[in-house]
PDB file of N, CA, C and O in Angstrom:
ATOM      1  N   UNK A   1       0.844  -1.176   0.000  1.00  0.00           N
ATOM      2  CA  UNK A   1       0.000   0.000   0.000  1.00  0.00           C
ATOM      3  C   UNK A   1       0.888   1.237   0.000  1.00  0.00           C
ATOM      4  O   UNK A   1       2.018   1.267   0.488  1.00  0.00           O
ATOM      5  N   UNK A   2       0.330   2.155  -0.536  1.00  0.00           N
ATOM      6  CA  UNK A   2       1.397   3.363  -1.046  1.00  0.00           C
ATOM      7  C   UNK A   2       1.007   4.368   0.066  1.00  0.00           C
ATOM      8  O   UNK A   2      -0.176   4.692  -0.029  1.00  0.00           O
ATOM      9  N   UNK A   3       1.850   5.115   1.379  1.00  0.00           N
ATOM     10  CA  UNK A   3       1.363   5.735   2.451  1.00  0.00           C
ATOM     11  C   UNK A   3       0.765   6.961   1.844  1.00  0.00           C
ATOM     12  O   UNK A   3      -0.320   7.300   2.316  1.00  0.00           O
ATOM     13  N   UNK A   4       1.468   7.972   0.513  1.00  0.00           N
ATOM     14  CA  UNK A   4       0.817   9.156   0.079  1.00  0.00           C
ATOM     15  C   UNK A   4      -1.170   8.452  -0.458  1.00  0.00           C
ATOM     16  O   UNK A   4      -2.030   9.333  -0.486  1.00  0.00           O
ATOM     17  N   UNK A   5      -1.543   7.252  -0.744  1.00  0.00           N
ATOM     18  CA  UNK A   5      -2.719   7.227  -1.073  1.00  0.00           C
ATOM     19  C   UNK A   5      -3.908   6.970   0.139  1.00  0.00           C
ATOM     20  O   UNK A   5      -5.108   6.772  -0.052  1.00  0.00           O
ATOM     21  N   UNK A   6      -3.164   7.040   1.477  1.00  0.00           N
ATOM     22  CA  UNK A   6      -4.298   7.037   2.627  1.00  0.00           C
ATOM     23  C   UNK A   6      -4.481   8.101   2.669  1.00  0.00           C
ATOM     24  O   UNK A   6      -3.668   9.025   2.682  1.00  0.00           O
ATOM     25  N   UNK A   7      -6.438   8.124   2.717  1.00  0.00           N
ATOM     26  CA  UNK A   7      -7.148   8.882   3.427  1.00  0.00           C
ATOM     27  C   UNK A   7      -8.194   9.253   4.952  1.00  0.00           C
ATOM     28  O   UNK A   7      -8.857   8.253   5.225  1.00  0.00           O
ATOM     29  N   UNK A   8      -8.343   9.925   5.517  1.00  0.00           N
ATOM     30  CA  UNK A   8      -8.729  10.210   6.539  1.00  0.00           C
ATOM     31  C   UNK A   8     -10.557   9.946   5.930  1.00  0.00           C
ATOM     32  O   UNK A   8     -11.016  10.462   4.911  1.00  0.00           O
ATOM     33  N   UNK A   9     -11.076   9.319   6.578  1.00  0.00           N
ATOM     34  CA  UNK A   9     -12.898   9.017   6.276  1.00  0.00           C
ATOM     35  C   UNK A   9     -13.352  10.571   7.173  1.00  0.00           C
ATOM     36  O   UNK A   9     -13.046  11.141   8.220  1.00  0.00           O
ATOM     37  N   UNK A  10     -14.507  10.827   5.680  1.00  0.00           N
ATOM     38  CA  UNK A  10     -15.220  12.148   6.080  1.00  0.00           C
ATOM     39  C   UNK A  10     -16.174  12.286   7.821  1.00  0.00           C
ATOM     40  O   UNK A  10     -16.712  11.491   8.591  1.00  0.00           O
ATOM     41  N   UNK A  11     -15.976  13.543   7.774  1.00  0.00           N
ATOM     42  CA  UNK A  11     -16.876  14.139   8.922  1.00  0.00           C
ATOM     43  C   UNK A  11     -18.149  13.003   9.351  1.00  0.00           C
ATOM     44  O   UNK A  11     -18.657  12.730  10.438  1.00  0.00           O
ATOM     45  N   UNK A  12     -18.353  12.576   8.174  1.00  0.00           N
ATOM     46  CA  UNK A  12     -20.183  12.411   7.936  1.00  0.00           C
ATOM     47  C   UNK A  12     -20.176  10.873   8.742  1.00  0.00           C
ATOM     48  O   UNK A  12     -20.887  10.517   9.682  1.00  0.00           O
ATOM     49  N   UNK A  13     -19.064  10.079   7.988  1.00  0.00           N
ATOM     50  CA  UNK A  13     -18.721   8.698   8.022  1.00  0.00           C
ATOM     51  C   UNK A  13     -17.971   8.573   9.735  1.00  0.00           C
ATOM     52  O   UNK A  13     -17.791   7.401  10.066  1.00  0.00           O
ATOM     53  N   UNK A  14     -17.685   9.274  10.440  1.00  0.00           N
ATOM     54  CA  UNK A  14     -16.852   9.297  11.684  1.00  0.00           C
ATOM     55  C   UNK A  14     -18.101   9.219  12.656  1.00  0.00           C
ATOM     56  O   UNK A  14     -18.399   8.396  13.522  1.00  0.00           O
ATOM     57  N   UNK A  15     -18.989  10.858  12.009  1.00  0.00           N
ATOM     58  CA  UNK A  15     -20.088  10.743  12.813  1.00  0.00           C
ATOM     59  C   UNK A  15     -21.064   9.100  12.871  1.00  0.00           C
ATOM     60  O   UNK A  15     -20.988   8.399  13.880  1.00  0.00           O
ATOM     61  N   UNK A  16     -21.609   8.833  12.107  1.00  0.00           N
ATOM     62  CA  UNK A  16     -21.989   7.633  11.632  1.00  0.00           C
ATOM     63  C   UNK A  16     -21.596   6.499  12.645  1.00  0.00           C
ATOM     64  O   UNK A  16     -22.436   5.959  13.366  1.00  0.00           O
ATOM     65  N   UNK A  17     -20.223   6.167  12.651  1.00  0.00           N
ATOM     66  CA  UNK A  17     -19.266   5.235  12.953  1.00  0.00           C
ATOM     67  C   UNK A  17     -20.151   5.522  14.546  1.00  0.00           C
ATOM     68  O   UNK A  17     -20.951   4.705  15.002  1.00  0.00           O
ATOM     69  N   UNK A  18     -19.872   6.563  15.079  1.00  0.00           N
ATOM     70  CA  UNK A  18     -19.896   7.213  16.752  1.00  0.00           C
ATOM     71  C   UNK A  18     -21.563   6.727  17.163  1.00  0.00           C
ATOM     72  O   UNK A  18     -21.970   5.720  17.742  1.00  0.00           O
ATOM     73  N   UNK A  19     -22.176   7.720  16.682  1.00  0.00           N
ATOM     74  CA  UNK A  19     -23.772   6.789  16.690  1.00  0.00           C
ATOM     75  C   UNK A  19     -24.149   5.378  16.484  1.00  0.00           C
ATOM     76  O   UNK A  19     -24.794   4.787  17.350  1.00  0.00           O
ATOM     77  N   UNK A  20     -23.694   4.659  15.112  1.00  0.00           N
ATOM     78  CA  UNK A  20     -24.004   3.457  15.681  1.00  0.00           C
ATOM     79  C   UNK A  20     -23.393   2.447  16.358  1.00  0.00           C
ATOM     80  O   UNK A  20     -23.818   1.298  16.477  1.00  0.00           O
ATOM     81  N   UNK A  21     -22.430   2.881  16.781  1.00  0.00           N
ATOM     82  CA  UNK A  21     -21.194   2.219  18.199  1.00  0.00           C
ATOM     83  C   UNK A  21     -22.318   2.547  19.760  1.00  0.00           C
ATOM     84  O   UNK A  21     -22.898   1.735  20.481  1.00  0.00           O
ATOM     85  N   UNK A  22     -22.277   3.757  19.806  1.00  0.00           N
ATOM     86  CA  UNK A  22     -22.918   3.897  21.085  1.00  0.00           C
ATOM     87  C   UNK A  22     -24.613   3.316  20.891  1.00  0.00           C
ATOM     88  O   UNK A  22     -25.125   2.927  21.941  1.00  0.00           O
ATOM     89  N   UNK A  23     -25.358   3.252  19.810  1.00  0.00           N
ATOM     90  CA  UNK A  23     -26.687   2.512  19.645  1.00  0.00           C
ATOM     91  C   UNK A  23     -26.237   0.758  19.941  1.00  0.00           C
ATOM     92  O   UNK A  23     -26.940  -0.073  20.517  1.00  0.00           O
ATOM     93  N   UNK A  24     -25.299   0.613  19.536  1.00  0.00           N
ATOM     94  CA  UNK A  24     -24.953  -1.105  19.784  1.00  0.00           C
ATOM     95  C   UNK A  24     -24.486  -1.464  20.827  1.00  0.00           C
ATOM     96  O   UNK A  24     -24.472  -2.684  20.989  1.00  0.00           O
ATOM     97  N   UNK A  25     -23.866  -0.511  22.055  1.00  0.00           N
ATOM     98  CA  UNK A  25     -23.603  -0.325  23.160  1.00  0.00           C
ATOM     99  C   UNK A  25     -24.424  -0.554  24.410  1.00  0.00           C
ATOM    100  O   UNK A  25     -24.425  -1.236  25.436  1.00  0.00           O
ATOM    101  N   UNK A  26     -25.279   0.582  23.643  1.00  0.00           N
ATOM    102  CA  UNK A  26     -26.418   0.446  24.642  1.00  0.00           C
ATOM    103  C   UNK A  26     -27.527  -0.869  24.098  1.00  0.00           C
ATOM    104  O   UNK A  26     -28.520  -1.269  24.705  1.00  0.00           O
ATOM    105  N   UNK A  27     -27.176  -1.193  23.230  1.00  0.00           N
ATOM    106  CA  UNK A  27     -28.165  -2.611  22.820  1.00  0.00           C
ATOM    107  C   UNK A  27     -27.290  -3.725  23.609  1.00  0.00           C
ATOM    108  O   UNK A  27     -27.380  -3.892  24.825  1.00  0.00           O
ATOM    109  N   UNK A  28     -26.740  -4.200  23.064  1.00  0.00           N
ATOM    110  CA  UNK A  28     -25.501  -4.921  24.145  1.00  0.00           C
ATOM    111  C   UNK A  28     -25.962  -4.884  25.610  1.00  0.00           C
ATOM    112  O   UNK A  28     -26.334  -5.919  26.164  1.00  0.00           O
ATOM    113  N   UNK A  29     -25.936  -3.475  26.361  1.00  0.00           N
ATOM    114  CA  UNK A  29     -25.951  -3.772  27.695  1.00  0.00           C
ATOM    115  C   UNK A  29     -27.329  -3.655  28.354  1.00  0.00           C
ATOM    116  O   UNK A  29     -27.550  -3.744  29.562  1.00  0.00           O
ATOM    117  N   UNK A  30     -28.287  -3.427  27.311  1.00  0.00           N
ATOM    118  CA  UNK A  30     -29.706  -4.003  27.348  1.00  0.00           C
ATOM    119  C   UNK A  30     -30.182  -5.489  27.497  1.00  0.00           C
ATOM    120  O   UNK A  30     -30.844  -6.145  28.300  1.00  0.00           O
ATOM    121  N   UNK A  31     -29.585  -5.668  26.445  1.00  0.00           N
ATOM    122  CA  UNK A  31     -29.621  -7.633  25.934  1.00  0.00           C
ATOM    123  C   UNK A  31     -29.097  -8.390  27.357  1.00  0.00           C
ATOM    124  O   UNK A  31     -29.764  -9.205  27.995  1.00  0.00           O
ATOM    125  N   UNK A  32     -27.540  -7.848  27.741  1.00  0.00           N
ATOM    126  CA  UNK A  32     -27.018  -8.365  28.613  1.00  0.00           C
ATOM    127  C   UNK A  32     -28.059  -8.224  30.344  1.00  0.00           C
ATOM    128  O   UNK A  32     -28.017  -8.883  31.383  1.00  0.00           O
ATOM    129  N   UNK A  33     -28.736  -7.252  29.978  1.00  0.00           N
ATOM    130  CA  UNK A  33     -29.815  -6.576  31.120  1.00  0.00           C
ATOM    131  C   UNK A  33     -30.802  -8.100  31.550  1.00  0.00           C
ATOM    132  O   UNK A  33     -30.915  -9.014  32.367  1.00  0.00           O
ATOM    133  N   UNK A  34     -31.316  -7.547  30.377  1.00  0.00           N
ATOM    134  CA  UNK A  34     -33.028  -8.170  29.686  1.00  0.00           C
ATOM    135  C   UNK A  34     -32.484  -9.793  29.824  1.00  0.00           C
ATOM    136  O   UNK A  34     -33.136 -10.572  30.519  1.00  0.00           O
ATOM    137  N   UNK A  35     -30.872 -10.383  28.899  1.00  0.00           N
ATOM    138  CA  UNK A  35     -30.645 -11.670  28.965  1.00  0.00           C
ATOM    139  C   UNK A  35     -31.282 -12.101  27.323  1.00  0.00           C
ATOM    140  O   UNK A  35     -31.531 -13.235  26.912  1.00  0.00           O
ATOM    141  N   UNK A  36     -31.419 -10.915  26.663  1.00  0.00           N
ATOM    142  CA  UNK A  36     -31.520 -11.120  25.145  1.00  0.00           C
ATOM    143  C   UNK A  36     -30.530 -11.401  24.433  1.00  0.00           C
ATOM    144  O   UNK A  36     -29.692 -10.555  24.120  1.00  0.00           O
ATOM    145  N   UNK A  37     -30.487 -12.468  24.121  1.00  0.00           N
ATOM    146  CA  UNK A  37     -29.651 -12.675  22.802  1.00  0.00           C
ATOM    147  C   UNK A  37     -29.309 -12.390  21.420  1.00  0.00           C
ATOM    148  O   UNK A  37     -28.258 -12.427  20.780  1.00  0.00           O
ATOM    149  N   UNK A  38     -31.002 -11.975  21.048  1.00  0.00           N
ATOM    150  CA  UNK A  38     -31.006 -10.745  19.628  1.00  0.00           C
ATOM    151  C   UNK A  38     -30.644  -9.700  20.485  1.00  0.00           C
ATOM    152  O   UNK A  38     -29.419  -9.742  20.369  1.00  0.00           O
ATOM    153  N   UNK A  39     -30.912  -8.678  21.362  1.00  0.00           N
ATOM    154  CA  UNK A  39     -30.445  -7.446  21.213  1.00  0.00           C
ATOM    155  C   UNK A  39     -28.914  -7.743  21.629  1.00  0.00           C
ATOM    156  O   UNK A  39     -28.157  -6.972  21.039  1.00  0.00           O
ATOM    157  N   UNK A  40     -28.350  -8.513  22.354  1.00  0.00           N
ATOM    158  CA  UNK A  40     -27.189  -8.451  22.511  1.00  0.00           C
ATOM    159  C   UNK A  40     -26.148  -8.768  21.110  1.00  0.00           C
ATOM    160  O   UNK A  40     -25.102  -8.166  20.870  1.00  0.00           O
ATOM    161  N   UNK A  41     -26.827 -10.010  20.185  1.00  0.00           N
ATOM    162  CA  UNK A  41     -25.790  -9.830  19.122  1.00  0.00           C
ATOM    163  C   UNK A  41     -25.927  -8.852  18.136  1.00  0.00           C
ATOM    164  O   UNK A  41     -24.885  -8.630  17.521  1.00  0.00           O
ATOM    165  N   UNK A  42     -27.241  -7.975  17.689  1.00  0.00           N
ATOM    166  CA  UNK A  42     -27.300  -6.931  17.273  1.00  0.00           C
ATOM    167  C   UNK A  42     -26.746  -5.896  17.665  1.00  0.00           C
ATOM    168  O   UNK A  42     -26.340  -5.044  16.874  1.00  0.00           O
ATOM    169  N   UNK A  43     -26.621  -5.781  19.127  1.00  0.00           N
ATOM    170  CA  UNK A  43     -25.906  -4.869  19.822  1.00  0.00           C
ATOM    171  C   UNK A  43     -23.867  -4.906  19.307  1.00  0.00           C
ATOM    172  O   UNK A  43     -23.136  -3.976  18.968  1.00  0.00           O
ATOM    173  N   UNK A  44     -23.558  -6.480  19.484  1.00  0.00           N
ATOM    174  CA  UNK A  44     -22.375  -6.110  18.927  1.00  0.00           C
ATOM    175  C   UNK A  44     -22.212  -6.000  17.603  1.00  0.00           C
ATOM    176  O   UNK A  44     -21.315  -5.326  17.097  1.00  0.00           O
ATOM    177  N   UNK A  45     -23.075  -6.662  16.956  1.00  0.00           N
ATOM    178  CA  UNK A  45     -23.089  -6.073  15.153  1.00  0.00           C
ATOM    179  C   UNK A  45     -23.001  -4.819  14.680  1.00  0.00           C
ATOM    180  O   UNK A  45     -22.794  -4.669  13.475  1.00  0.00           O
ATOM    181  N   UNK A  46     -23.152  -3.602  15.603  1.00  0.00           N
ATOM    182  CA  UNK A  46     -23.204  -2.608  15.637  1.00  0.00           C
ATOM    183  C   UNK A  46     -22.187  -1.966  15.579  1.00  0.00           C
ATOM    184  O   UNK A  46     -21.588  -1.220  14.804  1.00  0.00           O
ATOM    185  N   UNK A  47     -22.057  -2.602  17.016  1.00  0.00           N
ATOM    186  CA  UNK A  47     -20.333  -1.458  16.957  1.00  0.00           C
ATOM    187  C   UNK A  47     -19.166  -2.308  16.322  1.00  0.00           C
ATOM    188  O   UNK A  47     -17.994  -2.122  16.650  1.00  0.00           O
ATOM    189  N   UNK A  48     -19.544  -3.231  15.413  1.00  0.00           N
ATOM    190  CA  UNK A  48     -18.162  -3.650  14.478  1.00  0.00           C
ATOM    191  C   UNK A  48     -18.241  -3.537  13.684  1.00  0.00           C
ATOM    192  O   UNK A  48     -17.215  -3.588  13.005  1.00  0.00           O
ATOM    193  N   UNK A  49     -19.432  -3.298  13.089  1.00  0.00           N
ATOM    194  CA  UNK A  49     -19.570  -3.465  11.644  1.00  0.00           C
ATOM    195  C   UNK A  49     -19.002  -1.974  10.748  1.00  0.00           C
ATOM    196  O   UNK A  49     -18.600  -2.003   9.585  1.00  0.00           O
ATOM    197  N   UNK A  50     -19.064  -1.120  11.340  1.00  0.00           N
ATOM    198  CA  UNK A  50     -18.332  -0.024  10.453  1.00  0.00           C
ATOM    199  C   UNK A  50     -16.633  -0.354  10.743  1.00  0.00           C
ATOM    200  O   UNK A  50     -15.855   0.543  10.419  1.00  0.00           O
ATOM    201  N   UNK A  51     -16.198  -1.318  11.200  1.00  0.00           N
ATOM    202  CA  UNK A  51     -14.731  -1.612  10.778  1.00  0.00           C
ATOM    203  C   UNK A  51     -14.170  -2.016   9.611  1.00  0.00           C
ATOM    204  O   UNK A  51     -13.059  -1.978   9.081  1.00  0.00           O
ATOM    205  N   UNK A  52     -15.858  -2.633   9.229  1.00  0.00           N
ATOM    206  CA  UNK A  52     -15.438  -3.565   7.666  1.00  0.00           C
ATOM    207  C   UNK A  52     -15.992  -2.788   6.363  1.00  0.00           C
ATOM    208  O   UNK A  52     -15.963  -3.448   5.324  1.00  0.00           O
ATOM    209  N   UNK A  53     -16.504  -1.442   6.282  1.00  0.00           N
ATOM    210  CA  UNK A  53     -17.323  -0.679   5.230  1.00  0.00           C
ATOM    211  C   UNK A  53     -16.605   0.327   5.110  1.00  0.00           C
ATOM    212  O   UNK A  53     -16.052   0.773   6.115  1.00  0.00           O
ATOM    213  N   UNK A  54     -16.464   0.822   4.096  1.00  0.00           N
ATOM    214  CA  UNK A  54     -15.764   2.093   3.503  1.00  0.00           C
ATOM    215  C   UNK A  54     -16.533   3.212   3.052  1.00  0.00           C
ATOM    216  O   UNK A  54     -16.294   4.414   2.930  1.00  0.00           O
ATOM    217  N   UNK A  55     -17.432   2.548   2.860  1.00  0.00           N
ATOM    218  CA  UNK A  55     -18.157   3.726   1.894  1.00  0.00           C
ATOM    219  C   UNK A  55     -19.549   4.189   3.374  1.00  0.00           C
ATOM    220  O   UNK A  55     -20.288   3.527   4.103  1.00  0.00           O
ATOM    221  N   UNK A  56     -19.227   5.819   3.142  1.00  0.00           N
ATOM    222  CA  UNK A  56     -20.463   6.145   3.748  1.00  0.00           C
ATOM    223  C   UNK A  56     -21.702   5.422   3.384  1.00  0.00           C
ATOM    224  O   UNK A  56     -22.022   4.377   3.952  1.00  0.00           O
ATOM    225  N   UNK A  57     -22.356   5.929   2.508  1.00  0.00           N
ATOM    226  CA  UNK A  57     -23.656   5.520   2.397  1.00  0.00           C
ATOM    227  C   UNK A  57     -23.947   4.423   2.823  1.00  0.00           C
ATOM    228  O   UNK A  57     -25.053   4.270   3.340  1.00  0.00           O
ATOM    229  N   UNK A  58     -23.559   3.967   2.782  1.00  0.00           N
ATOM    230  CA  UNK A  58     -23.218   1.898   3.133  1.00  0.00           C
ATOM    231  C   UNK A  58     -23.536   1.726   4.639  1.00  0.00           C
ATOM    232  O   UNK A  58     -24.555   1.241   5.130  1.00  0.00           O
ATOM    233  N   UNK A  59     -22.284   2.301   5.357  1.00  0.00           N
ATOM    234  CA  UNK A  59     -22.511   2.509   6.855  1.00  0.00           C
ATOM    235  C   UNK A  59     -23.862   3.027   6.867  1.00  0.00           C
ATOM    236  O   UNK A  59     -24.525   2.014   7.089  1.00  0.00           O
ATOM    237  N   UNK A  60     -24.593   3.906   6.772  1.00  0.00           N
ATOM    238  CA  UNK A  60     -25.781   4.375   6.786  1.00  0.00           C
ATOM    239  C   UNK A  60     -27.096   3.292   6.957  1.00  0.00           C
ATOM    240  O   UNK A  60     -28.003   3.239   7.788  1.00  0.00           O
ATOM    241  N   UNK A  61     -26.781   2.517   5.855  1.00  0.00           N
ATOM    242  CA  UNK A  61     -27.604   1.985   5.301  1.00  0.00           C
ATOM    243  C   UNK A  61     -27.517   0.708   5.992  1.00  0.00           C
ATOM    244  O   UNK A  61     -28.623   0.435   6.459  1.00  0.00           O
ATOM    245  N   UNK A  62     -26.629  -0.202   6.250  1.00  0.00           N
ATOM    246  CA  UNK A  62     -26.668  -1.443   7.444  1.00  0.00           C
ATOM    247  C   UNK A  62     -26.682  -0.751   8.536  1.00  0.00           C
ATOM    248  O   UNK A  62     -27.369  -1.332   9.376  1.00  0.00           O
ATOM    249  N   UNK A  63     -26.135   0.464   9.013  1.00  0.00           N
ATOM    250  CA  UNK A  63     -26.800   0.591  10.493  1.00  0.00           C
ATOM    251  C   UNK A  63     -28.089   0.799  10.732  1.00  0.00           C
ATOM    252  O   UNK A  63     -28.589   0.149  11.649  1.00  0.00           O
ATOM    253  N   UNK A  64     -28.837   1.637  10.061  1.00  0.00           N
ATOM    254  CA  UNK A  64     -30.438   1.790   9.379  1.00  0.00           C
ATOM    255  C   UNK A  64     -31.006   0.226   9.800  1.00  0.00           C
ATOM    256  O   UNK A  64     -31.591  -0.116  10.827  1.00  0.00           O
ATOM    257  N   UNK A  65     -30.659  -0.482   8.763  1.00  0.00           N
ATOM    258  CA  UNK A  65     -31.198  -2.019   9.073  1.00  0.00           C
ATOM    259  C   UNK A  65     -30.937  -2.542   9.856  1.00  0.00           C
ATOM    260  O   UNK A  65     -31.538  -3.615   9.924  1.00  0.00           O
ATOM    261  N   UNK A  66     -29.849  -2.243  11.085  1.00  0.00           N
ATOM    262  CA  UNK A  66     -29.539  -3.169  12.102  1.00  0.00           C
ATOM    263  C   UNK A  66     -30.562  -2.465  13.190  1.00  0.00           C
ATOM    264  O   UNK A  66     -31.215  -3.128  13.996  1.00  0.00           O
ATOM    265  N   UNK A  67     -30.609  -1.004  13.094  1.00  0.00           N
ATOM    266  CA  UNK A  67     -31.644  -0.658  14.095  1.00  0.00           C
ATOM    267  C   UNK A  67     -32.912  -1.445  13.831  1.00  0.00           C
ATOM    268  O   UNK A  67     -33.607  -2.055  14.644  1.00  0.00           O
ATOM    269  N   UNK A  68     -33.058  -1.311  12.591  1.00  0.00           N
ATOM    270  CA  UNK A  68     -34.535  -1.545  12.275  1.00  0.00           C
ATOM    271  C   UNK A  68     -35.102  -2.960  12.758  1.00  0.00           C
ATOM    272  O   UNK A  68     -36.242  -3.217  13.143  1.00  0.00           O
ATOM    273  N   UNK A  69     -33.811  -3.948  12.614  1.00  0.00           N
ATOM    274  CA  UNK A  69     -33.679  -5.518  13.222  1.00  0.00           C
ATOM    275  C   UNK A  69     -33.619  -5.163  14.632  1.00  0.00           C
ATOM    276  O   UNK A  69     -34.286  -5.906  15.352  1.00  0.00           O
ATOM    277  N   UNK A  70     -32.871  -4.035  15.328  1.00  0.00           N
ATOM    278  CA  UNK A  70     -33.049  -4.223  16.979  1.00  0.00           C
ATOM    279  C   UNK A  70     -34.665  -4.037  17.402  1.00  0.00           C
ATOM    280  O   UNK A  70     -35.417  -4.486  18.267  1.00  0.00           O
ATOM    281  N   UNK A  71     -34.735  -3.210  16.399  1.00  0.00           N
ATOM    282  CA  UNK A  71     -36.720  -2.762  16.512  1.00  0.00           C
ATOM    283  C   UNK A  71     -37.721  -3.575  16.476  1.00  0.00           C
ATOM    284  O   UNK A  71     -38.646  -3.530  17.287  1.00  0.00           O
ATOM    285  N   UNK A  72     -37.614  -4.559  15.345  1.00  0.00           N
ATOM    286  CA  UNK A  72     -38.274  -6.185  14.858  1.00  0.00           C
ATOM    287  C   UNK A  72     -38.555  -7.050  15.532  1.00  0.00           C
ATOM    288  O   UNK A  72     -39.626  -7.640  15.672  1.00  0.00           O
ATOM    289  N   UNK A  73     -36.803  -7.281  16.379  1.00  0.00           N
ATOM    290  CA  UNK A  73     -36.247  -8.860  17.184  1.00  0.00           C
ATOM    291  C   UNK A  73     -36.303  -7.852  18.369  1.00  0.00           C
ATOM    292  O   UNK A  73     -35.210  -7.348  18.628  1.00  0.00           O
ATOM    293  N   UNK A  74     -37.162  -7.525  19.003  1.00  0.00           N
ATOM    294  CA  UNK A  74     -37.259  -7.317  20.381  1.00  0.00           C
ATOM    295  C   UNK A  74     -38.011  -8.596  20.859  1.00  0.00           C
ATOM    296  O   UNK A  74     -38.682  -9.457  20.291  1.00  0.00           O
ATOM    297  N   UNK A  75     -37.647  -8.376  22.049  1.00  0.00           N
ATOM    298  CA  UNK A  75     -39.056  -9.809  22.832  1.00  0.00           C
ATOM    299  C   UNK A  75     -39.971  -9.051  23.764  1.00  0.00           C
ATOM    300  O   UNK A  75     -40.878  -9.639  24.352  1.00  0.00           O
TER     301      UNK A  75
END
Protein backbone atom coordinates (compact mmCIF):
# COMPACT_ATOMS: atom_id res chain seq x y z
CA UNK A 1 0.00 0.00 0.00
CA UNK A 2 1.40 3.36 -1.05
CA UNK A 3 1.36 5.73 2.45
CA UNK A 4 0.82 9.16 0.08
CA UNK A 5 -2.72 7.23 -1.07
CA UNK A 6 -4.30 7.04 2.63
CA UNK A 7 -7.15 8.88 3.43
CA UNK A 8 -8.73 10.21 6.54
CA UNK A 9 -12.90 9.02 6.28
CA UNK A 10 -15.22 12.15 6.08
CA UNK A 11 -16.88 14.14 8.92
CA UNK A 12 -20.18 12.41 7.94
CA UNK A 13 -18.72 8.70 8.02
CA UNK A 14 -16.85 9.30 11.68
CA UNK A 15 -20.09 10.74 12.81
CA UNK A 16 -21.99 7.63 11.63
CA UNK A 17 -19.27 5.24 12.95
CA UNK A 18 -19.90 7.21 16.75
CA UNK A 19 -23.77 6.79 16.69
CA UNK A 20 -24.00 3.46 15.68
CA UNK A 21 -21.19 2.22 18.20
CA UNK A 22 -22.92 3.90 21.09
CA UNK A 23 -26.69 2.51 19.64
CA UNK A 24 -24.95 -1.11 19.78
CA UNK A 25 -23.60 -0.33 23.16
CA UNK A 26 -26.42 0.45 24.64
CA UNK A 27 -28.17 -2.61 22.82
CA UNK A 28 -25.50 -4.92 24.15
CA UNK A 29 -25.95 -3.77 27.69
CA UNK A 30 -29.71 -4.00 27.35
CA UNK A 31 -29.62 -7.63 25.93
CA UNK A 32 -27.02 -8.36 28.61
CA UNK A 33 -29.81 -6.58 31.12
CA UNK A 34 -33.03 -8.17 29.69
CA UNK A 35 -30.65 -11.67 28.96
CA UNK A 36 -31.52 -11.12 25.15
CA UNK A 37 -29.65 -12.67 22.80
CA UNK A 38 -31.01 -10.75 19.63
CA UNK A 39 -30.45 -7.45 21.21
CA UNK A 40 -27.19 -8.45 22.51
CA UNK A 41 -25.79 -9.83 19.12
CA UNK A 42 -27.30 -6.93 17.27
CA UNK A 43 -25.91 -4.87 19.82
CA UNK A 44 -22.38 -6.11 18.93
CA UNK A 45 -23.09 -6.07 15.15
CA UNK A 46 -23.20 -2.61 15.64
CA UNK A 47 -20.33 -1.46 16.96
CA UNK A 48 -18.16 -3.65 14.48
CA UNK A 49 -19.57 -3.46 11.64
CA UNK A 50 -18.33 -0.02 10.45
CA UNK A 51 -14.73 -1.61 10.78
CA UNK A 52 -15.44 -3.57 7.67
CA UNK A 53 -17.32 -0.68 5.23
CA UNK A 54 -15.76 2.09 3.50
CA UNK A 55 -18.16 3.73 1.89
CA UNK A 56 -20.46 6.14 3.75
CA UNK A 57 -23.66 5.52 2.40
CA UNK A 58 -23.22 1.90 3.13
CA UNK A 59 -22.51 2.51 6.85
CA UNK A 60 -25.78 4.38 6.79
CA UNK A 61 -27.60 1.99 5.30
CA UNK A 62 -26.67 -1.44 7.44
CA UNK A 63 -26.80 0.59 10.49
CA UNK A 64 -30.44 1.79 9.38
CA UNK A 65 -31.20 -2.02 9.07
CA UNK A 66 -29.54 -3.17 12.10
CA UNK A 67 -31.64 -0.66 14.10
CA UNK A 68 -34.53 -1.55 12.28
CA UNK A 69 -33.68 -5.52 13.22
CA UNK A 70 -33.05 -4.22 16.98
CA UNK A 71 -36.72 -2.76 16.51
CA UNK A 72 -38.27 -6.18 14.86
CA UNK A 73 -36.25 -8.86 17.18
CA UNK A 74 -37.26 -7.32 20.38
CA UNK A 75 -39.06 -9.81 22.83
Amino acid sequence: MDPTSFSLPSAAYLFGGFIFSVIGFAAFRYGKKMESMNAMLIGVALMLFSYFISATWLLYLIGAALCAALYVFRE
